[in-house]
C-alpha positions as CSV (number, residue, x, y, z in Angstrom):
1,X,13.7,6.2,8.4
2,X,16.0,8.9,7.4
3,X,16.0,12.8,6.6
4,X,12.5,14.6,6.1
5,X,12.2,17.3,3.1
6,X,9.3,19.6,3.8
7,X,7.3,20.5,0.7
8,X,5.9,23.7,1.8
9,X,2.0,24.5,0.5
10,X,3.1,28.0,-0.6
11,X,5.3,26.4,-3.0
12,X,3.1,24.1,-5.0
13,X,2.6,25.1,-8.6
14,X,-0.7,23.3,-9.2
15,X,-3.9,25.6,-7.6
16,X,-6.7,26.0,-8.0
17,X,-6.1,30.1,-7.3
18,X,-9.9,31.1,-6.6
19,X,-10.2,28.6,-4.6
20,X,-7.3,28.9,-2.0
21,X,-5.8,32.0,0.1
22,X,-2.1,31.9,1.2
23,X,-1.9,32.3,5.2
24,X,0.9,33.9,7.1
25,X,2.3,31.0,8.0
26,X,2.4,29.5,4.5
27,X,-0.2,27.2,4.5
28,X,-2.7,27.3,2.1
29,X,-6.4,27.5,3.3
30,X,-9.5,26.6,1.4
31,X,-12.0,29.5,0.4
32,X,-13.4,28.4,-2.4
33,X,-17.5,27.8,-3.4
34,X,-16.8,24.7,-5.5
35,X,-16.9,21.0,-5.3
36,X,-14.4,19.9,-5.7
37,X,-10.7,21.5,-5.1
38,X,-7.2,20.4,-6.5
39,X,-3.3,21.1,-5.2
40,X,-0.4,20.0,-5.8
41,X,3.7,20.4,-7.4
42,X,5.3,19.0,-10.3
43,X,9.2,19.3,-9.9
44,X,12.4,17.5,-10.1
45,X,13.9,15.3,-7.8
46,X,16.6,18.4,-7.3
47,X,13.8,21.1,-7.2
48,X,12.4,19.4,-4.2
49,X,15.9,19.0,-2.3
50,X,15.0,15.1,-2.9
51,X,18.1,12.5,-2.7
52,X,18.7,10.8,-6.3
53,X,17.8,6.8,-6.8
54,X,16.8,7.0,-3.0
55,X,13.4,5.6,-1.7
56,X,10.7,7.8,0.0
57,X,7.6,7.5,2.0
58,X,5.4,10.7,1.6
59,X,2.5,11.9,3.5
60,X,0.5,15.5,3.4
61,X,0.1,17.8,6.3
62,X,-3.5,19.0,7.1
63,X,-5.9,20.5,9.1
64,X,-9.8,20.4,9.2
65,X,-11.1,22.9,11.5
66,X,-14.6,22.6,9.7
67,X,-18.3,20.9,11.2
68,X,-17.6,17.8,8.4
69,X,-14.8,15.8,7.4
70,X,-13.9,16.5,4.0
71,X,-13.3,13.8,1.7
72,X,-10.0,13.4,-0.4
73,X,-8.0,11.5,-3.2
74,X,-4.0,11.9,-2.5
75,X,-1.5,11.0,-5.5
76,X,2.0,10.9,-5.9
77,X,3.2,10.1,-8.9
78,X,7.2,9.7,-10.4
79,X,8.9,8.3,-13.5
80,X,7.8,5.2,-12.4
81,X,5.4,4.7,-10.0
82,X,1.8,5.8,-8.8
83,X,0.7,5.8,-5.6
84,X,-1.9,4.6,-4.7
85,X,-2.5,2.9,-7.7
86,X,-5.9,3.2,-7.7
87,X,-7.5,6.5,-6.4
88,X,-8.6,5.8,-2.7
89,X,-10.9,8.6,-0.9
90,X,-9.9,9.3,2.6
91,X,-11.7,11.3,5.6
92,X,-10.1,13.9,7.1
93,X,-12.2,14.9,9.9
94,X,-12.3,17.8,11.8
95,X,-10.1,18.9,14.3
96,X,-8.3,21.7,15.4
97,X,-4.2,20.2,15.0
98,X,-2.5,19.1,11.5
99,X,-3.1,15.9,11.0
100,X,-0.4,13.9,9.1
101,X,-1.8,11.4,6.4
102,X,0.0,8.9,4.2
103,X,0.1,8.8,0.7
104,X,0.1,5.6,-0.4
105,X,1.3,2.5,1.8
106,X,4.6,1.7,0.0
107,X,8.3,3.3,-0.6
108,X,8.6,5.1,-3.7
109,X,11.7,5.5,-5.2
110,X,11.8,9.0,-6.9
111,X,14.7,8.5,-10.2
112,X,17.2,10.4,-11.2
113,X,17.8,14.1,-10.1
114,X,16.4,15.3,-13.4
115,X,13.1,13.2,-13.5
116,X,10.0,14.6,-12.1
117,X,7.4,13.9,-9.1
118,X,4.0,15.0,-9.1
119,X,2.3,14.9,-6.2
120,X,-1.5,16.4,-5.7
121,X,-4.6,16.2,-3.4
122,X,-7.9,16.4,-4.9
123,X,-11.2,16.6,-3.2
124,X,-14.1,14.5,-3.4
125,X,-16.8,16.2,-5.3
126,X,-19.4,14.2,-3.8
127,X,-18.6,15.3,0.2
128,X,-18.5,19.2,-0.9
129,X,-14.9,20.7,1.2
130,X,-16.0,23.9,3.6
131,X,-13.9,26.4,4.1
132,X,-11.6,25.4,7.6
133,X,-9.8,23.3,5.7
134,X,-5.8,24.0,5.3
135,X,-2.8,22.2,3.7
136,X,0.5,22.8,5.2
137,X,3.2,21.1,3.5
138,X,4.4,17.6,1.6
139,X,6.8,16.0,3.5
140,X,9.4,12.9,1.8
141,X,10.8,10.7,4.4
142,X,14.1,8.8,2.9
143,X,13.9,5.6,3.6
């Protein structure tokens, strides 16, 4: 695998505002009352510091520090491609480092400089998140 670009949580553009506080570090942490939560970034291949035509493996940074595991749906999504292609939930369970956890299973090639990736994690509504839980970046491994 090649260079890592580090999608920082303080830069996404999708939030869910009531529901998440912007730490010190950068990370986003979950405060929210709802069911359900949403984050995520829609930018270009150039915006994210992304290499043109190349492929990428991405995963999302996270940590639990709740009682429960909190249930998730992870998307990434380019001019071509979604990943996975059908929503999947995963269980993040509690624990007190970031855990690291694949989007998808497959290499995803991203386009051209001026096409767009979307990426986003979405809670499960029917495992309610707790606050403890914190996102800390989007990182894009070139392949």
């Amino acid at each position: 695998m090649g260079a890592v670009v580090q999608i920082p949580a303080n830069s996404f553009t999708f939030v869910w505002e009531k529901d998440w506080k912007t730490t010190p570090d950068g990370t986003k942490e979950f405060v929210g009352d709802d069911d359900t939560f949403f984050a995520g970034r829609s930018a270009t291949v150039e915006e994210l510091g992304l290499t043109p035509e190349k492929y990428y493996k991405f995963a999302i940074r996270v940590k639990n520090t709740g009682d429960n595991p909190v249930e998730v749906y992870l998307r990434v999504k380019t001019k071509e491609t979604h990943l996975p292609p059908a929503p999947i939930p995963v269980s993040i369970k509690p624990s007190d480092v970031i855990q690291t956890i694949p989007i998808g299973d497959e290499l995803i090639n991203v386009g051209g400089a001026s096409d767009y990736v979307k990426f986003g994690i979405l809670g499960n509504p029917s495992v309610k998140p707790t606050k403890g839980f914190f996102i800390s970046e989007v990182c894009a491994t070139e392949a």
